[in-house]
C-alpha distance (Angstrom), angle and dihedral (degrees) to the residues before:
residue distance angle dihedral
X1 . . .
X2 3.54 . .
X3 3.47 127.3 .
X4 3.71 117.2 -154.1
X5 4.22 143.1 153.6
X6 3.55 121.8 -145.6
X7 3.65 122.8 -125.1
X8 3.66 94.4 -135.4
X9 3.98 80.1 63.9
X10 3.95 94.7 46.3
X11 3.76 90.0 52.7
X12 3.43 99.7 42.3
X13 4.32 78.3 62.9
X14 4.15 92.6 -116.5
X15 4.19 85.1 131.6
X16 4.03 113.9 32.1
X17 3.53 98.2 143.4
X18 3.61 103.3 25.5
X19 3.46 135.6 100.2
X20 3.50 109.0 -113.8
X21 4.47 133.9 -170.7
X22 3.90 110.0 -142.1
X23 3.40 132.1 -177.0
X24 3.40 119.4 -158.6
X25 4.12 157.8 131.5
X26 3.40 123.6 -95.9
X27 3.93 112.1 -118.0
X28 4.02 96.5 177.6
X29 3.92 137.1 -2.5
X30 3.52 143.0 -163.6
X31 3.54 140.0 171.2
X32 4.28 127.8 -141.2
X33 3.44 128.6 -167.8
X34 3.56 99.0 -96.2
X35 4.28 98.4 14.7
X36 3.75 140.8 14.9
X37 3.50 134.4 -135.0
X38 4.06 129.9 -133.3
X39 3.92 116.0 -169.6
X40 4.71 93.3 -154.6
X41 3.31 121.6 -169.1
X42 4.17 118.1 178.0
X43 3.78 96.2 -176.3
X44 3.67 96.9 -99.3
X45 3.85 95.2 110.9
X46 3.54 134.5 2.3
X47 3.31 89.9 -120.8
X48 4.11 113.8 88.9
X49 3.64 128.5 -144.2
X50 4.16 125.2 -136.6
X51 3.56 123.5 -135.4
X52 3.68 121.8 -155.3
X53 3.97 119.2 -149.6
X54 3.22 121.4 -168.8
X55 4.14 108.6 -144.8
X56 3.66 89.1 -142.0
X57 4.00 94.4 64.6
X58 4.27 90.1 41.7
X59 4.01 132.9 50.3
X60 3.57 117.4 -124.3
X61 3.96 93.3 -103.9
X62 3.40 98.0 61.7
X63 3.81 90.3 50.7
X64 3.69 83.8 52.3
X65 3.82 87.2 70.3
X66 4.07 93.8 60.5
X67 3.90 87.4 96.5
X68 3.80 113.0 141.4
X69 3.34 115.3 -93.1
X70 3.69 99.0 32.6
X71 3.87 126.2 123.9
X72 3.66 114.6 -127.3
X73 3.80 138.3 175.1
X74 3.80 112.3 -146.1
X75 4.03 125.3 175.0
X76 3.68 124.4 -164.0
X77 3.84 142.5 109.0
X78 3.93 123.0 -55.2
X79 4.00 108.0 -126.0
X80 3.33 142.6 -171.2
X81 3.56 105.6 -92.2
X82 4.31 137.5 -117.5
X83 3.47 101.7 -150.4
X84 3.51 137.8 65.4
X85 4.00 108.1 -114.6
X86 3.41 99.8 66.5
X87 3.73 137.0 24.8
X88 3.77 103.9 -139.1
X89 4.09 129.1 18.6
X90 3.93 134.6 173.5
X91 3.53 128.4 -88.1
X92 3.71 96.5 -150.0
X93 3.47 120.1 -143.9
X94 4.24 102.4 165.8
X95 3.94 128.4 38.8
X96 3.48 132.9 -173.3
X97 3.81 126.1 169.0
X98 3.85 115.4 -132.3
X99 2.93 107.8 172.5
X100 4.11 119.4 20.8
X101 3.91 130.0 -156.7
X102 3.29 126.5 -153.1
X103 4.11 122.8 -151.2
X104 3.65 93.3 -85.1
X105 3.63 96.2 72.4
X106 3.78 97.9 131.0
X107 4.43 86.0 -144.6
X108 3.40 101.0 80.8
X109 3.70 100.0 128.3
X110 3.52 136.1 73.5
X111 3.83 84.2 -137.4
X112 4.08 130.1 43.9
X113 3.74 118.6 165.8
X114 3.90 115.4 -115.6
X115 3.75 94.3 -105.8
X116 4.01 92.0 48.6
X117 3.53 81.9 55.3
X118 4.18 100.3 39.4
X119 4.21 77.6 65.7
X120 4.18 93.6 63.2
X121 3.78 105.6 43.0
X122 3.51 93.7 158.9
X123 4.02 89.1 58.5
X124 3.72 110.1 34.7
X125 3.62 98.6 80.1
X126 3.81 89.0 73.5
X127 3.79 85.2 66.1
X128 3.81 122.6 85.6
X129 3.51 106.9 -108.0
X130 3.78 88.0 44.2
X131 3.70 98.5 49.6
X132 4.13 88.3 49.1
X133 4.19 88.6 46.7
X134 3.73 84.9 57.5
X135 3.59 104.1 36.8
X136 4.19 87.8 54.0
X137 3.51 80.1 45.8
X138 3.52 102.7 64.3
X139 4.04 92.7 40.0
X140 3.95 87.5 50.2
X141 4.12 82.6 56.7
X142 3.75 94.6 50.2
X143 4.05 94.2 47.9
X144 3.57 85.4 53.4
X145 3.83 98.1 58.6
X146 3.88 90.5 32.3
X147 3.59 94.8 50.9
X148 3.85 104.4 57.3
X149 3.91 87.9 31.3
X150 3.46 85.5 65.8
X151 3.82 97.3 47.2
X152 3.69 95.1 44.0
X153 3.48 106.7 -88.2
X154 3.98 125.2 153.5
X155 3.68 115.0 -150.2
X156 3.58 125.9 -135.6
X157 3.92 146.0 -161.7
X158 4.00 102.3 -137.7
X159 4.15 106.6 177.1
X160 3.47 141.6 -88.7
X161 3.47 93.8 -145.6
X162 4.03 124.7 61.9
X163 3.48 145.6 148.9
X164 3.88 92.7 -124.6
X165 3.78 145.2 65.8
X166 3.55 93.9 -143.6
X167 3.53 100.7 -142.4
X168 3.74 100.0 33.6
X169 3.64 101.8 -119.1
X170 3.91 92.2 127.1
X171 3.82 92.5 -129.5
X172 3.93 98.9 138.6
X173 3.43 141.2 137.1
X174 4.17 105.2 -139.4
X175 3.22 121.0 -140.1
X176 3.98 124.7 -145.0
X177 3.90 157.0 147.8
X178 3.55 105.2 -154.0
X179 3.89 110.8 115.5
X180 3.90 109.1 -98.6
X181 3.59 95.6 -151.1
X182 3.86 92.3 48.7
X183 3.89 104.3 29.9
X184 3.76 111.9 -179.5
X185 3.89 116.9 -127.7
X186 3.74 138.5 -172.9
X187 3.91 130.4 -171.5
X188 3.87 86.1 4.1
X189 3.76 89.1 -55.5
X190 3.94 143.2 100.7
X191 3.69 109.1 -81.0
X192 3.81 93.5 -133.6
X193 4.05 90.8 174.7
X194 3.48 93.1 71.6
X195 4.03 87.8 49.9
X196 4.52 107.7 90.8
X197 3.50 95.8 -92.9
X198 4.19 94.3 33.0
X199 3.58 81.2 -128.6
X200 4.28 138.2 77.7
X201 3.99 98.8 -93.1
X202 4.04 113.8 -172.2
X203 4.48 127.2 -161.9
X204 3.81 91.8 -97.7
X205 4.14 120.5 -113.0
X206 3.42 102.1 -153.2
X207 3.58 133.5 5.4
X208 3.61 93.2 -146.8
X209 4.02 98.6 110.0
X210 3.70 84.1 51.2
X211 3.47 93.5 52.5
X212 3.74 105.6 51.9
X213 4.06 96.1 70.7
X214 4.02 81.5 63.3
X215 3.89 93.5 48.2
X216 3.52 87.6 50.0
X217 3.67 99.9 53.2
X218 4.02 97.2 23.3
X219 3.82 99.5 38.2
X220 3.50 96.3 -145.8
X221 4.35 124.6 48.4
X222 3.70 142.4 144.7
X223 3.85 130.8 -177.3
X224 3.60 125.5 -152.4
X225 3.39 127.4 -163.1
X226 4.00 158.5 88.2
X227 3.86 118.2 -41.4
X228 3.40 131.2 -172.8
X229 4.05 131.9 -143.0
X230 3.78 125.3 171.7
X231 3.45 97.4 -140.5
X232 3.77 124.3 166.6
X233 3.33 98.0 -151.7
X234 3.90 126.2 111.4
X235 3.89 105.8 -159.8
X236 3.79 135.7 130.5
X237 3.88 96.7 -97.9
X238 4.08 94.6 34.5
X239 3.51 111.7 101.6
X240 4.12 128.6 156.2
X241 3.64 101.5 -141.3
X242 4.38 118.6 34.7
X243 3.06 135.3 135.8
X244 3.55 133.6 -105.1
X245 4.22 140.7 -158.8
X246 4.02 105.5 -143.1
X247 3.38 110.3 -167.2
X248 3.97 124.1 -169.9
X249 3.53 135.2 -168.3
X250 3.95 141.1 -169.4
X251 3.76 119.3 -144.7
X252 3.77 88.2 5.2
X253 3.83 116.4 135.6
X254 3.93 128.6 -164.2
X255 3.94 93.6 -88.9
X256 4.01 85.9 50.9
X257 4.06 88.2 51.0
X258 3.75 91.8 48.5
X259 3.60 87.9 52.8
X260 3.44 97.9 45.9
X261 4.06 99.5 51.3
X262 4.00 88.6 48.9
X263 3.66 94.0 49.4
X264 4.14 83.8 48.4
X265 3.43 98.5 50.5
X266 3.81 95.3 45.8
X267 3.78 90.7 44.1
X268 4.19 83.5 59.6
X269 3.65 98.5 46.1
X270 3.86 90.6 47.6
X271 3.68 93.3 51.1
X272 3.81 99.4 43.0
X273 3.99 85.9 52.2
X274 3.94 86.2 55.9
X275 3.90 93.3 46.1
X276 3.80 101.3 26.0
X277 3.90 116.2 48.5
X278 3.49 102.3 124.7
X279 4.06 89.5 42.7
X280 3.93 91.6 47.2
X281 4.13 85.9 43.1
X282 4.26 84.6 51.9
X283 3.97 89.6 46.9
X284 4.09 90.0 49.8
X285 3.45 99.3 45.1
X286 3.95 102.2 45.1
X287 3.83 109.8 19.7
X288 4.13 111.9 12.9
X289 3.81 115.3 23.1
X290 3.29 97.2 178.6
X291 4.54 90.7 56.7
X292 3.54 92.9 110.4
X293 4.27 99.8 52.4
X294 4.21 77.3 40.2
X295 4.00 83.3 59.6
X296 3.80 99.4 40.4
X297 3.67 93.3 46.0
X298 3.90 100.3 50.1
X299 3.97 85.3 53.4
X300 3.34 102.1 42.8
X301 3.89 101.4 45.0
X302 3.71 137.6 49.5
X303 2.89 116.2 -106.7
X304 4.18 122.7 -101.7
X305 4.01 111.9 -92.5
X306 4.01 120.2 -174.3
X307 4.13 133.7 135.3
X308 3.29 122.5 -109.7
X309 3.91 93.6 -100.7
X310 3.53 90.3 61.3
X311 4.04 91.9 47.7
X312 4.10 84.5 54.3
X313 4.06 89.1 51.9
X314 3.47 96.8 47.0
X315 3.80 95.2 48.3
X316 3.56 92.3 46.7
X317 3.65 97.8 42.8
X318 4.04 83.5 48.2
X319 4.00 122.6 116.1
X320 3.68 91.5 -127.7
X321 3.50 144.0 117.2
X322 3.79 107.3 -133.1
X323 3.76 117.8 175.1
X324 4.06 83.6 -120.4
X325 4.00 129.1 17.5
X326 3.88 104.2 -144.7
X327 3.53 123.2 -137.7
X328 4.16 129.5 -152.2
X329 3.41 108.6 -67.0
X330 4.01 101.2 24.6
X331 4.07 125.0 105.7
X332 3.63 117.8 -98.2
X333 3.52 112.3 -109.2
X334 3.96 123.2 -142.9
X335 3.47 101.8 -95.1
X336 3.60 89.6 45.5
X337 4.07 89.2 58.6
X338 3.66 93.4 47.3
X339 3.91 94.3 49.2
X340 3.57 87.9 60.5
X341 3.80 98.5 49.6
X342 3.43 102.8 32.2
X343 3.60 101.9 31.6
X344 3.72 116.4 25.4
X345 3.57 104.0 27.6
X346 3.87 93.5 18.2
X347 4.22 88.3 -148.3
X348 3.47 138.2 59.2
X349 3.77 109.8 -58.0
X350 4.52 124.6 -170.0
X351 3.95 105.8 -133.5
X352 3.87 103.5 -160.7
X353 3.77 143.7 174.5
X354 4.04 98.1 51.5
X355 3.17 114.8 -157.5
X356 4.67 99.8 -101.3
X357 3.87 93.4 -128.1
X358 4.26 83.1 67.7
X359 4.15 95.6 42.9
X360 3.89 140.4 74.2
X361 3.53 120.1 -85.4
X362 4.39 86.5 -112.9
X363 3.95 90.7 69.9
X364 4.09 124.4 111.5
X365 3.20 115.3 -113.4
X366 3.79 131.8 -126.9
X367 3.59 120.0 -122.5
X368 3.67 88.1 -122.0
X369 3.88 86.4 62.2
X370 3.72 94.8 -141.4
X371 3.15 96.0 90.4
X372 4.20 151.6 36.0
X373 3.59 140.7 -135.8
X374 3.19 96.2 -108.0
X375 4.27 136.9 138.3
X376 3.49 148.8 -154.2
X377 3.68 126.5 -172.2
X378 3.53 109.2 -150.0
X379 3.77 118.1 -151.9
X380 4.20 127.2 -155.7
X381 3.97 102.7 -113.6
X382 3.79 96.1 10.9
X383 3.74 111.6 46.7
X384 3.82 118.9 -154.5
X385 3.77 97.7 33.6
X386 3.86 95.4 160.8
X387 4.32 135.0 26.3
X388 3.56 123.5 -167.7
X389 3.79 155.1 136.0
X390 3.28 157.1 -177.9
X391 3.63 102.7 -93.8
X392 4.12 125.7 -126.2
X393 4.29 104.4 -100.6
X394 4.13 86.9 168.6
X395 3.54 104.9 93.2
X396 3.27 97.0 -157.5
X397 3.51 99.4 61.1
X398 3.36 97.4 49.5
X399 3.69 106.9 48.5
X400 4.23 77.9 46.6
X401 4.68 77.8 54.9
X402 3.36 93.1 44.9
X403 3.72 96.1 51.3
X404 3.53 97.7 42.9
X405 4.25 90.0 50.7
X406 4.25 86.1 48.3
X407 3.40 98.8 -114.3
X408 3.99 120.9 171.9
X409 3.98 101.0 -107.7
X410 3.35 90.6 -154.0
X411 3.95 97.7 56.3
X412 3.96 90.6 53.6
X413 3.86 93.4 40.4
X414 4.04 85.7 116.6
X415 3.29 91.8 43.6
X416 3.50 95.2 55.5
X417 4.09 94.6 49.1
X418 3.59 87.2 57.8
X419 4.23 85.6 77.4
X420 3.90 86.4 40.4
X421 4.11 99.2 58.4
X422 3.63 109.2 42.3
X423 3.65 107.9 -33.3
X424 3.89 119.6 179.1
X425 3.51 132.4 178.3
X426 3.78 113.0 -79.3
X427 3.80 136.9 171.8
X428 3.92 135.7 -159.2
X429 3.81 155.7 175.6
X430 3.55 147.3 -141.6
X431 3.93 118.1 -147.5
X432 3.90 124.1 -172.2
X433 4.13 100.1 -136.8
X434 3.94 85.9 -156.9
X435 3.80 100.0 52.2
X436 3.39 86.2 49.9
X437 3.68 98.9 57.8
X438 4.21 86.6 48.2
X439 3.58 84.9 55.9
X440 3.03 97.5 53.2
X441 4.19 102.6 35.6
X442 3.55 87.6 39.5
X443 3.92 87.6 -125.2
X444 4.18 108.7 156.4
X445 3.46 99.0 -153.9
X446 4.35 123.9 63.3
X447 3.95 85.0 -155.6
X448 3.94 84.0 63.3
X449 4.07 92.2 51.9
X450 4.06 96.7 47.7
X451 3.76 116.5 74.2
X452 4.01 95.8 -145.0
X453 3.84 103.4 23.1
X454 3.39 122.6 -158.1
X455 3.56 121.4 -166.3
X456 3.90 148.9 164.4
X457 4.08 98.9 -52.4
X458 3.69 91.3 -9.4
X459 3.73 137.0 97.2
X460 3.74 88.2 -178.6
């Protein structure tokens, strides 16, 4: 078995005095005249740890093996410590390289750009920024699953594989076994029977349809998990596989949703400032200087709340020069989001009541009939962060939705008896886990937040 201590424990000063077993990787090294010095880091903190050897105790060749990048296993006694950037360190009195590097290892810097880095996914989390992402990462994860645990929530696998795109925007990956090269056809079309599921089958993009029949017999759900959209495009918060939390509520309305998603996101921030100092402290002082006011002002304010009339007034009535000036009825481009939140309301803001023409088929609509219950969260340095809505219980209107959008009937069917046995009013979100974690690490790019991106024309 093997024994080991953790440096986040050793620096948090649970073992001056002790003799301590570490294993670790070498971040920096340097050898003295009469010791050497290792900076080790073994992904427990973003903080690393120095080891001092002293040349008398250790032959030159296995000081030879202190190379950067290599994993080591050093014991010896924690001690108070001579310099200034740490307050205790290791006086090493055992070595053993674990894990050698040769002079090839492509690390060798303290510094690599992002997009040197975007080209060795495998490596980069042993850098710093990439071991913080991560680490917030993680503690994002747990909030999730402790937050709606907490309020009542039951969580629930949806599928990766469906028959639907949800919201009808044809953006799928499909999913087959039929031989490309040798495709078999029948009345001039793709024999899909002889496919596995004798039917087109697509990587889901939300499990939110899936969901629902659990929020209606439950009360309370949320799935989390990897989606899938075949987007073309190639942008900084575009990716083709993320994850996302799905949320669904009975006899929730849009108010309740609002309130819901705000008291989420705070719940996250407050947590990852509890768990995550010294990662939040990394983000602020190398990538987003401004984290910590980001922080303070998402718990200490409510949260922005206007329609989506409003959000075309402002923008148009706005001293800008936007590469297009929407008018009522047209999306709301990126720069238009991040006007709003970063600019105008300078924190995240809900945009609601879409106008229907823009929305899925699932989303309640207004009595003016122009337009849905629907929402957006809008995030400062992200945009849409969150997208949601009460959902259409009036059968009626939304087999008259799903018609008008030219959805198969047939494909929804059991969708559609869910408002004929026992509807009730119900509400729900969508929330991209990755956006999330650049909002809150201030990271700029979602290939920087997912460990093995994959993007439009990329697998990297």
């Amino acid at each position: 078995m093997i024994r080991r201590n953790t440096i986040d424990s050793i620096l948090g000063g649970a073992h001056t005095g002790d003799t301590v077993t570490v294993y670790s990787w070498v971040k920096t090294a340097r050898t003295g005249k009469s010791v050497a010095f290792a900076s080790l880091n073994d992904g427990s903190t973003t903080n690393n740890l120095q080891a001092v050897f002293d040349r008398n105790l250790f032959s030159a060749e296995q000081l030879s093996g202190l190379l950067t990048g290599a994993c080591i296993c050093i014991t010896g006694e924690v001690v108070e410590s001579q310099g200034k950037e740490q307050s205790v360190e290791i006086s090493a009195k055992e070595l053993e390289i674990v894990g050698p590097v040769d002079e090839e290892y492509p690390l060798q810097k303290k510094r690599h750009s992002l997009e040197f880095l975007r080209t060795m996914p495998h490596l980069r989390s042993r850098t710093n920024t990439f071991s913080s992402v991560f680490r917030v990462s993680h503690h994002i994860s747990m909030a999730i699953h402790r937050f709606f645990d907490e309020n009542g929530f039951f969580n629930i696998h949806t599928p990766f594989i469906t028959e639907s795109d949800c919201e009808g925007a044809g953006e799928t990956f499909q999913l087959t076994t039929l031989p490309l090269d040798k495709i078999p056809f029948k009345d001039g079309s793709v024999d899909y029977y002889k496919d596995y599921f004798r039917k087109k089958a697509f990587l889901t993009v939300s499990g939110q349809l899936e969901a629902e029949p659990f929020a209606l017999s439950l009360g309370k759900v949320y799935t989390f998990g990897p989606t899938f959209r075949a987007d073309p495009s190639d942008t900084r918060i575009h990716g083709a596989e993320f994850w996302m939390l799905e949320p669904e509520m009975a006899f929730f309305d849009l108010e309740d949703n609002l309130d819901l998603i705000e008291k989420f996101v705070k719940y996250t921030a407050a947590y990852l400032m509890e768990k995550c100092g010294d990662d939040i402290s990394f983000f602020s002082r190398f990538f987003e200087k401004s984290l910590p006011d980001r922080y303070k002002s998402l718990l200490e304010n409510d949260f922005g709340r206007i329609t989506y009339t409003e959000a075309i007034g402002i923008i148009q009535s706005a001293k800008r020069d936007f590469d297009t000036i929407p008018k009522w009825g047209d999306d709301l481009a990126t720069e238009h989001e991040r006007f709003l939140a970063e600019e105008h309301f300078k924190k995240p803001v809900f945009v609601t009541d879409y106008p229907a023409s823009m929305k899925p088929f699932y989303m309640f609509v207004n009595d003016d009939e122009k337009t849905v219950r629907a929402c957006d969260l809008l995030a400062p340095g992200v945009g849409e962060l969150v997208g949601g809505s009460q959902r259409e219980h009036r059968l009626p209107v939304l087999e008259k939705r799903a018609i008008e959008q030219g959805l198969d009937m047939e494909t929804y069917r059991w969708y559609m008896e869910l408002r004929r046995w026992g509807t009730a009013p119900h509400a729900g979100f969508g929330l991209g886990f990755e956006r999330l974690l650049m909002y809150l690490t201030g990271m700029d790019n979602i290939r920087d937040v997912v460990p093995f991106p994959r993007t439009f024309g990329k697998m990297y």
